[in-house]
C-alpha positions as CSV (number, residue, x, y, z in Angstrom):
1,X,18.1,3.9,-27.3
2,X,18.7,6.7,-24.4
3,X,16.8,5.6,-21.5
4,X,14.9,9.2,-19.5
5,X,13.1,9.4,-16.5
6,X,9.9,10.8,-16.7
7,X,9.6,12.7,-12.6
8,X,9.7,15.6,-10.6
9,X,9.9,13.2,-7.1
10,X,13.6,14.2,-5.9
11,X,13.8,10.6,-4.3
12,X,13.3,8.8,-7.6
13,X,15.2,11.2,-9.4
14,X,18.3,10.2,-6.7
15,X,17.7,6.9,-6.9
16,X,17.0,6.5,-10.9
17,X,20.7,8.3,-11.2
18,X,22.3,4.9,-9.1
19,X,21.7,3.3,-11.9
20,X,24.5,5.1,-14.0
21,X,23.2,5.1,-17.5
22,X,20.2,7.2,-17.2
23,X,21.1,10.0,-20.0
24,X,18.0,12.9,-19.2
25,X,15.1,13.6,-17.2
26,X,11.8,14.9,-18.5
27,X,9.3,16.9,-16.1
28,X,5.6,18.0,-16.7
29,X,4.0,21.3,-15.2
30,X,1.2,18.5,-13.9
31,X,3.8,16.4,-12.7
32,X,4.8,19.3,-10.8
33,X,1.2,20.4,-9.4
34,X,0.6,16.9,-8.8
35,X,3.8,16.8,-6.4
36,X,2.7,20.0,-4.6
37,X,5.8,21.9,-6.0
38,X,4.7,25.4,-5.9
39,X,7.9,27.2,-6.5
40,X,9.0,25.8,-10.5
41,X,11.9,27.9,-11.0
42,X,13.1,26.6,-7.3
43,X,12.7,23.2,-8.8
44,X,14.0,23.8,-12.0
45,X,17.6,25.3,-10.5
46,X,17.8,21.9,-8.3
47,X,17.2,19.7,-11.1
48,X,19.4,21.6,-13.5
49,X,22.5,20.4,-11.3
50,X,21.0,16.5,-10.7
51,X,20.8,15.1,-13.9
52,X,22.8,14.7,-17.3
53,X,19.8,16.6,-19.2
54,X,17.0,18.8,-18.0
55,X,13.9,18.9,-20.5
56,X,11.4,22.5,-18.9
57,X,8.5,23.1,-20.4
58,X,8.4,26.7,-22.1
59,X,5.1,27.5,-22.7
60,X,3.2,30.9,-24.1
61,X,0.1,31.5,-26.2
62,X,2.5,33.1,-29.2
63,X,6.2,32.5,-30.3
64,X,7.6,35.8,-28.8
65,X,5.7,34.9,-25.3
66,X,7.0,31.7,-25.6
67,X,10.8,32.7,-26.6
68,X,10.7,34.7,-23.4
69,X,9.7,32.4,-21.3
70,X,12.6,30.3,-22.3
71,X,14.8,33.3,-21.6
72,X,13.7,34.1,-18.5
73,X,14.4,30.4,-17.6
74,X,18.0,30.6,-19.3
75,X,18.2,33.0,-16.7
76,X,17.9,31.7,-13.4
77,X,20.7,29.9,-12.0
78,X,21.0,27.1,-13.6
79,X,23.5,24.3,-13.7
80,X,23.3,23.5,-17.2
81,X,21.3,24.9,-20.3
82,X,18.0,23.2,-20.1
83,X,15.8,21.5,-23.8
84,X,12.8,23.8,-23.4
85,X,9.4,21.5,-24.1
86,X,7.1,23.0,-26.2
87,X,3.9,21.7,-27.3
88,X,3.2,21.2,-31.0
89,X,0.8,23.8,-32.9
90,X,1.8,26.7,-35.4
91,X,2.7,28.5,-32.7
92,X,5.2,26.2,-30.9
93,X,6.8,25.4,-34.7
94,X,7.3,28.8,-35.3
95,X,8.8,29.2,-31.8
96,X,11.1,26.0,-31.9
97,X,12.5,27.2,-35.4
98,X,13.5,30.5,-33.6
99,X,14.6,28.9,-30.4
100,X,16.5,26.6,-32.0
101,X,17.8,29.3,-34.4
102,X,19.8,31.0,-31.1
103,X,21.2,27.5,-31.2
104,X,18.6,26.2,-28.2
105,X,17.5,22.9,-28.1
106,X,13.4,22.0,-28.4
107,X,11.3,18.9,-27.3
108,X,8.1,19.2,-29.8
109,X,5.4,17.1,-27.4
110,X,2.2,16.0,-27.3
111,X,2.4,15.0,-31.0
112,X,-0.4,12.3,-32.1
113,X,-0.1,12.2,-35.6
114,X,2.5,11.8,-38.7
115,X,1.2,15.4,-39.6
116,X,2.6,16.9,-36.4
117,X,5.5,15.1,-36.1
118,X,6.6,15.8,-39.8
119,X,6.0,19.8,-38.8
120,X,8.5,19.7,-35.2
121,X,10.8,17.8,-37.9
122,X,11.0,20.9,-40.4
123,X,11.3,23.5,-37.9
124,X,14.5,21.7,-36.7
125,X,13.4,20.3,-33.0
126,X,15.8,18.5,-31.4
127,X,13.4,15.8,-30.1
128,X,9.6,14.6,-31.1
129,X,7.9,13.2,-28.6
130,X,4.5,11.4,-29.8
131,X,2.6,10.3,-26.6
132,X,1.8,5.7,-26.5
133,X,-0.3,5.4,-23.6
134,X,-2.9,8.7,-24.5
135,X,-2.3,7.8,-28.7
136,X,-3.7,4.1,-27.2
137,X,-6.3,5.0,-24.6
138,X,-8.1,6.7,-27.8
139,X,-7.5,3.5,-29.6
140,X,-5.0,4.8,-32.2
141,X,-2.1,2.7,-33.3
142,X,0.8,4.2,-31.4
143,X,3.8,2.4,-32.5
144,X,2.8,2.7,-36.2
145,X,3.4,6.2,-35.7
146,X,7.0,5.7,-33.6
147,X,8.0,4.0,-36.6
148,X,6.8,6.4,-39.3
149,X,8.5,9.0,-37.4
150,X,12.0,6.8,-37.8
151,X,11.2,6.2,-41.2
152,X,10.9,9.9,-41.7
153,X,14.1,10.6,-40.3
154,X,15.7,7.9,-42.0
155,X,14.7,8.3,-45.1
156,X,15.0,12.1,-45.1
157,X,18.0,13.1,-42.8
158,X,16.0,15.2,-39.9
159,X,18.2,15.8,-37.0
160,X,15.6,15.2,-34.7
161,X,15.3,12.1,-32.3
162,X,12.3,10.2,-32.0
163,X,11.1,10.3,-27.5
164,X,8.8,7.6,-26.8
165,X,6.9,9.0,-24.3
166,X,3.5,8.0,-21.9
167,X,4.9,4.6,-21.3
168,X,2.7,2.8,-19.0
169,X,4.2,-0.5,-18.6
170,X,7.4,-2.5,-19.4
171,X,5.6,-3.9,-22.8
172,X,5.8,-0.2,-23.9
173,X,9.5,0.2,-23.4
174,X,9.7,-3.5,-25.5
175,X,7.8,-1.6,-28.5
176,X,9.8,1.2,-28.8
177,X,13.2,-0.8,-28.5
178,X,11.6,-2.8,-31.6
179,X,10.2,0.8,-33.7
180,X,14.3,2.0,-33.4
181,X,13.2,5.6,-31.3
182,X,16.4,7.2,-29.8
183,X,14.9,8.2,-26.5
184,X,12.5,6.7,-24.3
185,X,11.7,8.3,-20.9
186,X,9.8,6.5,-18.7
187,X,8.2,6.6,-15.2
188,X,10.6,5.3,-12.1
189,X,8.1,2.7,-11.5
190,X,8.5,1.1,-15.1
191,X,12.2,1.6,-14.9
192,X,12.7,-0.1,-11.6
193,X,10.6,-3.7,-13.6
194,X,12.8,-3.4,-17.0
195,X,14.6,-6.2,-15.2
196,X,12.0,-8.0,-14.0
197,X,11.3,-12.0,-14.9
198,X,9.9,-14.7,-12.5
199,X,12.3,-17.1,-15.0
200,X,15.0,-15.0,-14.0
201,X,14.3,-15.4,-10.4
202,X,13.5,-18.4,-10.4
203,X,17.0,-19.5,-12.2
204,X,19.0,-16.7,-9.7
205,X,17.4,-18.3,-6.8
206,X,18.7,-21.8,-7.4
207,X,21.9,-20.7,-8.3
208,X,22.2,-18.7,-5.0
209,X,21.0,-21.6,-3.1
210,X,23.3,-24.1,-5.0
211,X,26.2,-21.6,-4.0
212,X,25.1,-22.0,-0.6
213,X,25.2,-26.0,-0.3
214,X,28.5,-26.1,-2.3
215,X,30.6,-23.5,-0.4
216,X,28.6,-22.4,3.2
217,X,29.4,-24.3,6.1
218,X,27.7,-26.0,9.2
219,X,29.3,-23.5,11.3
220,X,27.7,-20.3,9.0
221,X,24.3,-21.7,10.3
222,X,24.5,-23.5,13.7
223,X,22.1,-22.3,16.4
224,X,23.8,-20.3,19.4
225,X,21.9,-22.6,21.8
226,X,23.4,-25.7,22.7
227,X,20.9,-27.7,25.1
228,X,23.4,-30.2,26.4
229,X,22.3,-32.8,29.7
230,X,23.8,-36.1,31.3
231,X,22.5,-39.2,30.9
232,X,22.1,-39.0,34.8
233,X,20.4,-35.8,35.1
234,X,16.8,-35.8,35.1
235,X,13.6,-35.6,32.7
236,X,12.5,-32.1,34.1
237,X,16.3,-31.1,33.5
238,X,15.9,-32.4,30.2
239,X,13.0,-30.0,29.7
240,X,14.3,-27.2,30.9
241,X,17.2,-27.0,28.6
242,X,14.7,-27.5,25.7
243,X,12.6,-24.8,26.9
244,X,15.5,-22.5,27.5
245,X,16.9,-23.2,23.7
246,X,13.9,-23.2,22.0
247,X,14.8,-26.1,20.3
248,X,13.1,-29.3,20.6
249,X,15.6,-31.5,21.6
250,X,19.0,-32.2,23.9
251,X,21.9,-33.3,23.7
252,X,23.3,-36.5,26.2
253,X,26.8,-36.3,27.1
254,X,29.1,-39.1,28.7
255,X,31.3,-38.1,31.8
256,X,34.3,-37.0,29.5
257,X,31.5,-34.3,27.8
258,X,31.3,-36.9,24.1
259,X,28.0,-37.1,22.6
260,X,26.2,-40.3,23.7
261,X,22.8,-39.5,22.4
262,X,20.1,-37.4,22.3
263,X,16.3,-36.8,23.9
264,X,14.2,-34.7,21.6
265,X,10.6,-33.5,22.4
266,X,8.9,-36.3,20.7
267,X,11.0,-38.7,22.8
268,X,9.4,-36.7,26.2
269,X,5.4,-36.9,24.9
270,X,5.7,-40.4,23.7
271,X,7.5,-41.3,27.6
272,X,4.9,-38.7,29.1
273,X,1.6,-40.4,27.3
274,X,2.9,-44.1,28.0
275,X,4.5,-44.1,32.1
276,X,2.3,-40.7,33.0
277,X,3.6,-37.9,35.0
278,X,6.1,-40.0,37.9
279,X,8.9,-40.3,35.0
280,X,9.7,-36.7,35.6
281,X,11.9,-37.3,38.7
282,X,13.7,-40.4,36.6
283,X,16.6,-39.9,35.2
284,X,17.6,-40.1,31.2
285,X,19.2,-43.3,31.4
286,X,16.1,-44.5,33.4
287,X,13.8,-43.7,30.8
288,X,15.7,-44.4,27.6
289,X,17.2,-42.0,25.0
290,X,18.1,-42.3,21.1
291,X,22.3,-43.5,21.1
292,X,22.8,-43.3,17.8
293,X,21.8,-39.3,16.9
294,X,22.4,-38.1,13.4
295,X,25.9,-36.0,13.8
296,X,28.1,-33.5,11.5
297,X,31.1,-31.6,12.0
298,X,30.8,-27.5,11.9
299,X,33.1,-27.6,8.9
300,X,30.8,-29.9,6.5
301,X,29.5,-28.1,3.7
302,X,25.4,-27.3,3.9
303,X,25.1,-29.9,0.8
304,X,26.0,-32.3,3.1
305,X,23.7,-31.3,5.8
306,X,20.7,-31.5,3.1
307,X,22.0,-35.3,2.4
308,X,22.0,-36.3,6.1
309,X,18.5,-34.7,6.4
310,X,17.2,-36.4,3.2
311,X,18.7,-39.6,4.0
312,X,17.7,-39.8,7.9
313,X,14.1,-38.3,7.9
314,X,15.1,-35.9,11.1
315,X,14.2,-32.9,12.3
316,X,17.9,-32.1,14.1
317,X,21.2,-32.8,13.5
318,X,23.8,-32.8,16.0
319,X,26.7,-30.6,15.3
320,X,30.4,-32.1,17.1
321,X,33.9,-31.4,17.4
322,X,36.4,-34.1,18.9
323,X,33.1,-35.9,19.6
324,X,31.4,-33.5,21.7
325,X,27.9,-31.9,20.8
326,X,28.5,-27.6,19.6
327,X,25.6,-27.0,18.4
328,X,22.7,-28.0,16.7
329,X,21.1,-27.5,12.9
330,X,17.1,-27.9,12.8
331,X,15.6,-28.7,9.6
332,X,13.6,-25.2,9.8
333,X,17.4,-23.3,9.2
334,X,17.8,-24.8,5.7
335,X,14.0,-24.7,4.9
336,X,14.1,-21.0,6.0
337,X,17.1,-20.5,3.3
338,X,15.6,-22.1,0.6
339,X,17.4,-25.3,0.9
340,X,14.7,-27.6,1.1
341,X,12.5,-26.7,-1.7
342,X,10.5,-29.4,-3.9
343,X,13.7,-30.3,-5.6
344,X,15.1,-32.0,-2.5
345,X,12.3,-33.8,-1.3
């Protein structure tokens, strides 16, 4: 089944083409007047050299007006011959059996029943194009029809190809892969959900984030603050750093610069609340720190840094080289990327 565009928005037309396997586009006059496109032929020349296949609508209330009307199109500067749309009625048989006589392709439209469709058949259009959503808004079985129409052309040998047209949801473009139509055009808004499933995101999601614990590293996440005191510095210095890193806790360093432990934000309300505000002016090693902080190296891998989370019940992990504090990894980084979720709690 060839997969069309139903537009006249440049943009989607543009972006519609990225996919690479998008084989026509089909445009409306109310498309048109609905996008405030005032010159058609203007339109029609731009479009002519943006897609594989142009489908115009040739209208005219007999067959010489309409056989015209595709002439004077043929005539503009065009990039490629357009299939000229014309809707069905006596009129528009009579003038796809002479357009496509000059060896001109036709689009019958705005077919509703068997009747119709069996007419744009015999006349020799290239394309039959029964309308789903307007056939189902009047409560008429619409894919009954698409298949009839297959049946027809099965059965009898018609060149024609069966368009399913007036989709108005993803389901529609399901039910006319299942009826065998050739063509289906479809609104960019339909086309952009065809690959839409909350199963599929939900599966692409943990693979993504099972890539990321097996092969990302400590040092692809590690904040660029690194709030790093002396045991003999102070409590206010201790808050200070914090506040200048936005992190919520500090690293305590030895005189050779190793990690010897760590004073986190918690630590400073539980001192605060318990020996009041004279502990500021004391120093860490006055007032007590953690010596035994949770620690990885910037090469781990983030599955690792999950476990140590997991394991330890922390909200920080100190990140060390040759023993001395780098960085540090806050349990919102790996919550913010997913890798937290109810499957590792």
């Amino acid at each position: 089944m060839d997969l069309y565009l139903d537009s006249v928005d440049f943009k989607e037309i543009e972006e519609a083409l990225d996919f690479g396997f998008v084989k026509g586009l089909t445009t409306t006059p109310t498309f048109m007047h609905r996008h405030g496109i005032t010159d058609i032929d203007g339109a029609i020349v731009k479009l002519s050299g943006m897609v594989p296949e142009l489908q115009v609508e040739a209208l005219g209330e007999n067959v010489d007006a309409i056989v015209n009307e595709a002439e004077r199109i043929l005539s503009l500067d065009l990039q490629q011959e357009p299939v000229f749309k014309v809707p069905i009625s006596n009129v528009g048989v009579k003038a796809c059996q002479r357009l496509t006589g000059k060896g001109h392709r036709v689009n019958v439209h705005l077919i509703y029943t068997l009747n119709q469709a069996y007419m744009a058949m015999a006349a020799g259009a290239a394309f039959i194009c029964p309308l789903a959503g307007r056939l189902q808004d009047q409560g008429h079985d619409a894919i009954k029809l698409f298949e009839q129409c297959v049946e027809l052309i099965d059965k009898h040998g018609y060149s024609s190809k069966v368009m399913f047209s007036s989709v108005r949801h993803a389901e529609h473009v399901r039910q006319a892969i299942l009826a065998g139509v050739h063509v289906c055009t479809v609104p960019f808004g339909v086309m952009t959900r065809l690959c839409d499933n909350t199963l599929t995101t939900l599966g692409t999601t943990q693979f993504q984030e099972h890539t990321k614990l097996m092969t990302a590293q400590v040092k692809d996440l590690i904040r660029s603050h690194n709030p790093i005191c002396r045991a003999s510095e102070t409590l206010t210095s201790a808050m200070v750093a914090m506040t200048e890193s936005g992190l919520g806790i500090v690293s305590l360093v030895d005189e050779d610069g190793n990690i010897a432990g760590i004073f986190t934000d918690g630590d400073l309300r539980r001192r605060l609340q318990h020996d009041g505000r004279e502990i500021l002016d004391k120093t860490l090693e006055e007032i007590g720190y953690s010596k035994n902080p949770v620690t990885i190296g910037a090469e781990a891998l983030l599955d690792e840094v999950v476990r140590l989370f997991k394991e330890f019940e922390v909200d920080s992990i100190i990140v060390i080289k040759n023993s001395k504090p780098t960085g540090v990894l806050d349990i919102q980084d790996i919550i913010k990327l997913g890798l937290l979720g109810q499957e590792h709690l």
